[in-house]
C-alpha positions as CSV (number, residue, x, y, z in Angstrom):
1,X,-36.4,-15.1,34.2
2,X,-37.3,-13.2,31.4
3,X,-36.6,-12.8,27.4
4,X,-32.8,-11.6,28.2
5,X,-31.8,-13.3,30.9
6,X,-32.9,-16.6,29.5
7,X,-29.8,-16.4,26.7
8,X,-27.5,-15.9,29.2
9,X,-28.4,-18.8,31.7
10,X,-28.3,-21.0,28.6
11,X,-25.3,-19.9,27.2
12,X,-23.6,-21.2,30.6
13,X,-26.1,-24.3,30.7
14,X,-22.5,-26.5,28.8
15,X,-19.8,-24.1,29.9
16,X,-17.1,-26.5,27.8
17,X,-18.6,-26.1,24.9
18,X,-20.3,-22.6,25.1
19,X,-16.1,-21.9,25.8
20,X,-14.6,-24.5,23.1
21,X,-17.2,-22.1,20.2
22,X,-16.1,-19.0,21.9
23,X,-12.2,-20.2,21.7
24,X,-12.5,-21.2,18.1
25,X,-14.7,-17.9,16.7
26,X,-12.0,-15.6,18.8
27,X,-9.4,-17.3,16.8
28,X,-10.8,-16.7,13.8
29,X,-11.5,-13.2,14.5
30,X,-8.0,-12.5,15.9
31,X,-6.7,-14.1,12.8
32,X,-8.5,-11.6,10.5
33,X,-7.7,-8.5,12.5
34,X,-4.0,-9.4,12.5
35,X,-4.2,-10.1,8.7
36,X,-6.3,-6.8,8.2
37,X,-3.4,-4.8,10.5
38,X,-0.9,-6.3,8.9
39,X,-1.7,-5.9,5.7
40,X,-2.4,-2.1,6.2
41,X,1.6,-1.9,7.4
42,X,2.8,-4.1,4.6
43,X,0.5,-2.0,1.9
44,X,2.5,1.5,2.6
45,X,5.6,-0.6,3.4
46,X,5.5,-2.3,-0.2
47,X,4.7,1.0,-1.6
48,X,7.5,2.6,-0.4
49,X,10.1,0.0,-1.1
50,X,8.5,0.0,-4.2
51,X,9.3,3.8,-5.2
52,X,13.1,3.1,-4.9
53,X,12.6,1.6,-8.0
54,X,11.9,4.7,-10.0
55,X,9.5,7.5,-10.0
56,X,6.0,7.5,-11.4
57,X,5.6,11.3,-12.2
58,X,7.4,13.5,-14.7
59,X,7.8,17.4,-14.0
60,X,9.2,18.3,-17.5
61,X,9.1,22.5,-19.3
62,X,6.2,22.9,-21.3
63,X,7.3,23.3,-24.9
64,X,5.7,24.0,-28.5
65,X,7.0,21.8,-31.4
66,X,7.1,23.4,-35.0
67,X,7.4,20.7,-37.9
68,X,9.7,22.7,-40.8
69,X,9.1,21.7,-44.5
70,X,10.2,23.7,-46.8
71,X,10.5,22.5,-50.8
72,X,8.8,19.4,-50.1
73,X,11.4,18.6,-47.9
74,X,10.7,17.7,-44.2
75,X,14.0,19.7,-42.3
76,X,12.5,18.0,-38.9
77,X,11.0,19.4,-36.1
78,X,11.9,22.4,-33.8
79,X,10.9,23.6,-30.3
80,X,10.5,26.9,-28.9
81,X,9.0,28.6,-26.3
82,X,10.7,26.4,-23.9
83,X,10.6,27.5,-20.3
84,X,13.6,26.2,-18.2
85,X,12.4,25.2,-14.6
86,X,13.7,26.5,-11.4
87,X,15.2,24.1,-9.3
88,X,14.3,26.0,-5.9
89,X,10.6,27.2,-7.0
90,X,9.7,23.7,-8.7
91,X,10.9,21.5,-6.0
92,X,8.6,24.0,-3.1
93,X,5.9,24.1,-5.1
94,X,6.4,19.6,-5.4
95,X,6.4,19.8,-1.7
96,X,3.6,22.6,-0.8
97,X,0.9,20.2,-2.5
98,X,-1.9,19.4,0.0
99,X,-0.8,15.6,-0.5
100,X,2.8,16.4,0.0
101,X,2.7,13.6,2.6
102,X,2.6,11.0,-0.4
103,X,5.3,12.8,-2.2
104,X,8.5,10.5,-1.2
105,X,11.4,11.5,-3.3
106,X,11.5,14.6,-5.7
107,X,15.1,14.3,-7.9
108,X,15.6,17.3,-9.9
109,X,18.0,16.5,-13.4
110,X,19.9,18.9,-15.8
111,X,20.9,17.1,-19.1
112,X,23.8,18.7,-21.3
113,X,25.9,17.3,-24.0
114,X,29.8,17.6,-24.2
115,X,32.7,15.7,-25.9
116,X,35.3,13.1,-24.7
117,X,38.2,14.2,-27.7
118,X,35.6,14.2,-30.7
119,X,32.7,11.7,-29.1
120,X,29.9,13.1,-28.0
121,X,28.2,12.5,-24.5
122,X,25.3,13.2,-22.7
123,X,26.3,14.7,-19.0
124,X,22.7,14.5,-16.5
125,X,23.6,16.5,-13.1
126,X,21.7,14.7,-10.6
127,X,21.4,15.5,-6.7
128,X,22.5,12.1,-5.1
129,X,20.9,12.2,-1.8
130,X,17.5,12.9,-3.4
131,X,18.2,10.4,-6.8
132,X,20.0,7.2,-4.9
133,X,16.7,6.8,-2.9
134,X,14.5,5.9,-6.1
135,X,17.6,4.1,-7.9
136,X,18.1,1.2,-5.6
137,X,18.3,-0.8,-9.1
138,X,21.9,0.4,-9.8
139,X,24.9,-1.1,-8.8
140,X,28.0,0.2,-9.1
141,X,31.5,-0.8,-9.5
142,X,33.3,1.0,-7.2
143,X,31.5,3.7,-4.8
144,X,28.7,6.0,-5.6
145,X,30.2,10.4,-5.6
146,X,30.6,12.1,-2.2
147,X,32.4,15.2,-3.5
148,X,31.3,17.5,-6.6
149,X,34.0,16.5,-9.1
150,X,33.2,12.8,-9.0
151,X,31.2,11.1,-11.6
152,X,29.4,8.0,-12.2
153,X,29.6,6.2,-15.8
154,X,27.2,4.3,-17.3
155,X,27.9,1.0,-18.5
156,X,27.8,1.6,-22.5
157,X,29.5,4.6,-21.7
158,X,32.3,3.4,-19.7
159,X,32.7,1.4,-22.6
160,X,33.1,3.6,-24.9
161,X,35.4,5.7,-23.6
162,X,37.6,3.2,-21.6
163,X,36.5,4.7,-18.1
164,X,36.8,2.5,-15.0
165,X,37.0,3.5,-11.1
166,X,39.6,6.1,-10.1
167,X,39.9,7.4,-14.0
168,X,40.1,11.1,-14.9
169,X,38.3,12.8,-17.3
170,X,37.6,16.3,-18.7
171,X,33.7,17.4,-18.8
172,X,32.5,20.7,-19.5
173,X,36.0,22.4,-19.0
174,X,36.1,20.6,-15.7
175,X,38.2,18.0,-14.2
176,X,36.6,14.9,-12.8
177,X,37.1,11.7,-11.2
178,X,35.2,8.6,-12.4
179,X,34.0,7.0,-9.2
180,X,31.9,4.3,-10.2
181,X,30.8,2.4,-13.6
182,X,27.2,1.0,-13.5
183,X,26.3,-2.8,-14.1
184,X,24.0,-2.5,-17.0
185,X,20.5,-1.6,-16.0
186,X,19.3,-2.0,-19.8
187,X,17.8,1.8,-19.6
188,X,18.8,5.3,-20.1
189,X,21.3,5.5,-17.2
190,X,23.8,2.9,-19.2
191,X,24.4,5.3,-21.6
192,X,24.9,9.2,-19.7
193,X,27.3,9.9,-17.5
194,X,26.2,10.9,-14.1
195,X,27.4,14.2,-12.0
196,X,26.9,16.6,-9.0
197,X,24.0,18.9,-10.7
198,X,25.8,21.9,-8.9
199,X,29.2,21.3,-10.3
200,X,27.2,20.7,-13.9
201,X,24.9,24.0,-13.4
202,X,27.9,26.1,-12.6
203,X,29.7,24.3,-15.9
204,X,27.2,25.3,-18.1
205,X,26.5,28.4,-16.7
206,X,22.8,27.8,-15.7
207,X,22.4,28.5,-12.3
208,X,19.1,27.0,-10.5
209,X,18.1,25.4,-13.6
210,X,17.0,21.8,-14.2
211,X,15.6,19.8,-17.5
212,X,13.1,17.7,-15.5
213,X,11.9,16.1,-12.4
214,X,11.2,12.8,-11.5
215,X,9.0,12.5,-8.3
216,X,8.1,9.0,-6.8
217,X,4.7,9.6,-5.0
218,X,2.9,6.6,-2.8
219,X,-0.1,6.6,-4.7
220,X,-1.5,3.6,-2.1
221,X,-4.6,5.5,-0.1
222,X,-5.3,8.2,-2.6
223,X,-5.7,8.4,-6.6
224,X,-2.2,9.3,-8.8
225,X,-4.5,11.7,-10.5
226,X,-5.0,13.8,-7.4
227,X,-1.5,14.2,-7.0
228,X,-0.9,15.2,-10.3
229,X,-3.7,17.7,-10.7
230,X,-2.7,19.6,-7.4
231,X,0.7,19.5,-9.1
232,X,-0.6,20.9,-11.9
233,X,-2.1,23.5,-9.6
234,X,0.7,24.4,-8.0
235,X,2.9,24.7,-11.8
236,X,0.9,26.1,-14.5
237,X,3.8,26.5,-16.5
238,X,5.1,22.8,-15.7
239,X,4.1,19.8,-18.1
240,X,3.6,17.4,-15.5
241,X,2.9,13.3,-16.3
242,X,1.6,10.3,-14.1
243,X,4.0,7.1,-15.5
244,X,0.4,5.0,-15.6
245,X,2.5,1.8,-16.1
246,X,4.8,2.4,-13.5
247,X,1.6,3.0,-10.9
248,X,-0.5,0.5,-12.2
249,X,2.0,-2.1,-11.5
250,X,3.0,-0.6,-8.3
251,X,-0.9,-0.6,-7.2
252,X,-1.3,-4.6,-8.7
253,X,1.2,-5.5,-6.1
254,X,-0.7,-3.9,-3.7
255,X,-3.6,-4.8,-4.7
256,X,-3.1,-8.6,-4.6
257,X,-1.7,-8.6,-1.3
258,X,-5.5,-6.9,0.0
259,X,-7.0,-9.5,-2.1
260,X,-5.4,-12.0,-0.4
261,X,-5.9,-11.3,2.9
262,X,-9.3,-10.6,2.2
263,X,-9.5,-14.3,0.7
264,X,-8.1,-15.5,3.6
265,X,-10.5,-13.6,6.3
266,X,-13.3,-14.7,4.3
267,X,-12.1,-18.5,4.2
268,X,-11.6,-18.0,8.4
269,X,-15.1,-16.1,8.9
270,X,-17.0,-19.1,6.5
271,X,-15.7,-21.7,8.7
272,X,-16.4,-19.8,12.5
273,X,-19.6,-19.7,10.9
274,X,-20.6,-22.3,10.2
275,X,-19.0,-23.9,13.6
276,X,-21.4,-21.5,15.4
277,X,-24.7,-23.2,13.2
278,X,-23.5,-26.5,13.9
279,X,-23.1,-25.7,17.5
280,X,-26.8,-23.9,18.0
281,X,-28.3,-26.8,15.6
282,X,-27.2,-29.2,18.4
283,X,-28.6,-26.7,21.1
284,X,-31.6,-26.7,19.7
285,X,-32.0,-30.5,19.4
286,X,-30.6,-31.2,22.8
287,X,-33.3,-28.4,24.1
288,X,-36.9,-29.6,23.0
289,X,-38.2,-30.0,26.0
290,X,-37.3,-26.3,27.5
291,X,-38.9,-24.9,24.1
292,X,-41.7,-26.7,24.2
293,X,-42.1,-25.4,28.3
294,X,-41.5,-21.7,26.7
295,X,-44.1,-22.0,24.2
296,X,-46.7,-23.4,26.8
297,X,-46.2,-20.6,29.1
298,X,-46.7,-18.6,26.4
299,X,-43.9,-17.7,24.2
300,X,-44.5,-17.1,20.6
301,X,-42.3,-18.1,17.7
302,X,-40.7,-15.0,17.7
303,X,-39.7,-14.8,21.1
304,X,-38.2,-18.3,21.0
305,X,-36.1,-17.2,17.7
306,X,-35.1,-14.1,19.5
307,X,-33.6,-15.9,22.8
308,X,-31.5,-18.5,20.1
309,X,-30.4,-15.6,18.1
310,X,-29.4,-13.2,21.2
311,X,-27.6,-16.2,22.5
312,X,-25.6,-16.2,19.6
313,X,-24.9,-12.8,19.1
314,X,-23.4,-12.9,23.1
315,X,-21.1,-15.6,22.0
316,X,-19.8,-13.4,18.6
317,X,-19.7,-10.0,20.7
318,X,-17.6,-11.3,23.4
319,X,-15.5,-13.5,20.3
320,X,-15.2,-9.9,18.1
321,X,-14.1,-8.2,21.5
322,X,-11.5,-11.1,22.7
323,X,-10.4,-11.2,19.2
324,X,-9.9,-7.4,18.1
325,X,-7.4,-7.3,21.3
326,X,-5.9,-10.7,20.7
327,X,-5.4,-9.5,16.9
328,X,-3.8,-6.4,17.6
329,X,-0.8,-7.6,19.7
330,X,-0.3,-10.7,17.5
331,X,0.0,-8.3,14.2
332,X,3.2,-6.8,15.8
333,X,4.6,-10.1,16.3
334,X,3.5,-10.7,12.6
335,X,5.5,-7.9,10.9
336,X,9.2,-8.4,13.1
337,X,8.9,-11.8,11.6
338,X,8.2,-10.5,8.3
339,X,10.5,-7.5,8.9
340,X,8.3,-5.5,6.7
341,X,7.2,-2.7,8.8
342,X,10.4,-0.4,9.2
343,X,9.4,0.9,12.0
344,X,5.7,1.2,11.2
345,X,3.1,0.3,13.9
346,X,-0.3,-1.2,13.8
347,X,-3.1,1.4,14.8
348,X,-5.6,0.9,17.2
349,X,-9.1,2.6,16.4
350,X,-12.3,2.1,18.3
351,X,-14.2,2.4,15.4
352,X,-12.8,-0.6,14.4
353,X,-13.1,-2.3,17.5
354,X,-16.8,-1.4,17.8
355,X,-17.4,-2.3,13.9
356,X,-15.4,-5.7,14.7
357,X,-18.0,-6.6,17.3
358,X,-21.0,-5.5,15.6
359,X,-19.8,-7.1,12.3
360,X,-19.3,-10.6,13.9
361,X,-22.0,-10.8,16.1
362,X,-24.3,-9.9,13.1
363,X,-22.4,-13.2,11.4
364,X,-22.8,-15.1,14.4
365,X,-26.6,-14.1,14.7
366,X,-27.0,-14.9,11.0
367,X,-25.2,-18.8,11.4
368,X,-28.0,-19.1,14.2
369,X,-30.5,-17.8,12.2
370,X,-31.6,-21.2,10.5
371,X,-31.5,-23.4,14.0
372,X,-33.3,-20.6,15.5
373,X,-36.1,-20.6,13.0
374,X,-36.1,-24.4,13.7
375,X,-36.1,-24.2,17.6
376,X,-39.1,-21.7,17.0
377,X,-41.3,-24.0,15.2
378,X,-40.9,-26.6,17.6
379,X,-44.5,-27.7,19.0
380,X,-45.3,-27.3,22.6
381,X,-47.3,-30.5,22.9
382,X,-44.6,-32.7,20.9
383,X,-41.9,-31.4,23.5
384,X,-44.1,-31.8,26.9
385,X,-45.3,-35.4,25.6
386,X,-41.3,-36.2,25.5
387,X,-41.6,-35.2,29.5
């Protein structure tokens, strides 16, 4: 017998309830693993569901703005210099950032004004497959465009001019068909009308050209302000914004779900530890007698605390090691019955596993820490008397 092989003998001394502590601490670990796994999914999950309600950066031309007074009369202000974007460059240079993996939808716009008889109306040509995916908010009446001469109306502007599903109407010298009118979203959109940006940049004669972008990046892993200033890189001539309340609230939602589970994990770790205390408190009491043998062959205080504490520390290594595994598999069963992950998988890391291990049996050492120190400064000659 020696210093390391004494632990282990003891730890098997009450097999029951050496395997009743390691049963409830593997628990407790595979509970925090699966919370920590799933809430990794669900944090990129939520953030992505959470861009197809709008985007949080603006790709807009730079412009000057000249305020004309003349006579002490202020005749408003002017803007010059203004640099249309190009639809093909500024959507490659979007997409050739080094974080282009975050970028999720880029939706190019070109706004132009026209007349319905003598009302004017503001026409924005939108690609749908790249603009639908960040609009999950509207809902139409009727069906959303699949050819280039349908339009959708906004709600005011439906109202306006009479339009409802199936309606014609005359737009930039162009025929179109009113496919669907919006439900009221109380924004911008309720007011524009809504076309194929091709069929309006061949009405207007403005090939390639767009007013602005809106790009909906997943900010969740990597500052907003990274993305932007490699945007910003990438478009000198661009005047490119981050929507800081749209991300902020984005990044609270995430944000509370991490604070949550690591709530939770710290609620399940508490309580394993102190299980494991109680447990090594009763070893100690029950085991006087063996202490006081150890001491009176010879064993210092600091030998006696080590064997407690490596006992311990065998009981959280093998718990961290059952319970990483055990974690892992139940997180998958987790997120189909949240049906969250959309295809998303859990990811195993051994750097993980082996930091899981390490990390409880440091707890577990540390709960045995104060029965230890107790066990250790039991006297030899109290504990052979007992004999």
């Amino acid at each position: 017998m020696n210093i390391l092989t004494i632990p282990l003998r003891n730890t098997w001394r009450k097999p029951s309830r050496t395997l009743l502590l390691l049963l409830v601490f593997t628990l407790g670990v595979m509970s925090i693993v699966a919370l920590y796994q799933v809430s990794l999914v669900i944090g990129d999950s939520m953030e992505k569901k959470l861009s197809t309600y709008g985007a949080n950066i603006l790709v807009a031309p730079k412009n000057e703005t000249l305020s004309v007074r003349y006579g002490g009369l202020h005749l408003g202000d002017m803007l010059y210099e203004v640099q249309p974007l190009s639809e093909t460059d500024t959507v490659a240079a979007v997409r050739s950032i080094e974080l282009k993996e975050r970028i999720s939808s880029v939706a190019p716009k070109l706004v132009t004004t026209t007349r319905i008889g003598e009302t004017p109306v503001a026409v924005v040509g939108v690609r749908w497959d790249d603009e639908l995916p960040i609009k999950s908010y509207w809902v139409p009446e009727g069906r959303f465009p699949t050819a280039a001469d349908e339009i959708v109306a906004g709600s005011r502007a439906a109202e306006k001019f009479g339009l409802a599903p199936g309606d014609a109407v005359t737009l930039l010298g162009r025929s179109f068909t009113v496919a669907a009118v919006l439900h009221p979203t109380g924004g911008d959109d309720d007011d524009v009308l809504l076309a194929d940006l091709e069929a309006v940049q061949a009405a207007t004669g403005r090939p390639d050209e767009v007013s602005f972008l809106e790009v909906a990046a997943l900010c969740h892993g990597c500052p907003i302000d990274d993305i932007v200033a490699q945007m910003r890189g990438m478009l000198p001539g661009a005047d490119i914004k981050a929507l800081s309340n749209v991300v902020n609230q984005r990044m609270a939602s995430i944000h509370f779900v991490q604070r949550l589970v690591l709530s939770i994990s710290l609620v399940i770790l508490v309580t394993a530890a102190t299980m494991v205390g109680l447990s090594m408190l009763s070893a100690v009491n029950e085991r006087k007698k063996d202490i006081g043998l150890l001491r009176s062959l010879g064993y210092s205080k600091g030998r006696v605390f080590f064997i407690f504490c490596v006992e311990a520390g065998i009981i959280g290594i093998l718990a961290g090691l059952l319970g990483y595994f055990s974690g892992y598999g139940a997180s998958f069963k987790a997120l189909s019955l949240l049906a969250m992950a959309e295809g998303a998988r859990p990811l195993f890391d051994l750097n993980h596993l082996l930091l899981t291990c390490a990390a409880i049996g440091t707890v577990t050492v540390a709960a045995a820490a104060y029965p230890a120190w107790k066990g250790a400064g039991v006297e030899p000659s109290r504990a052979l008397m007992a004999l």
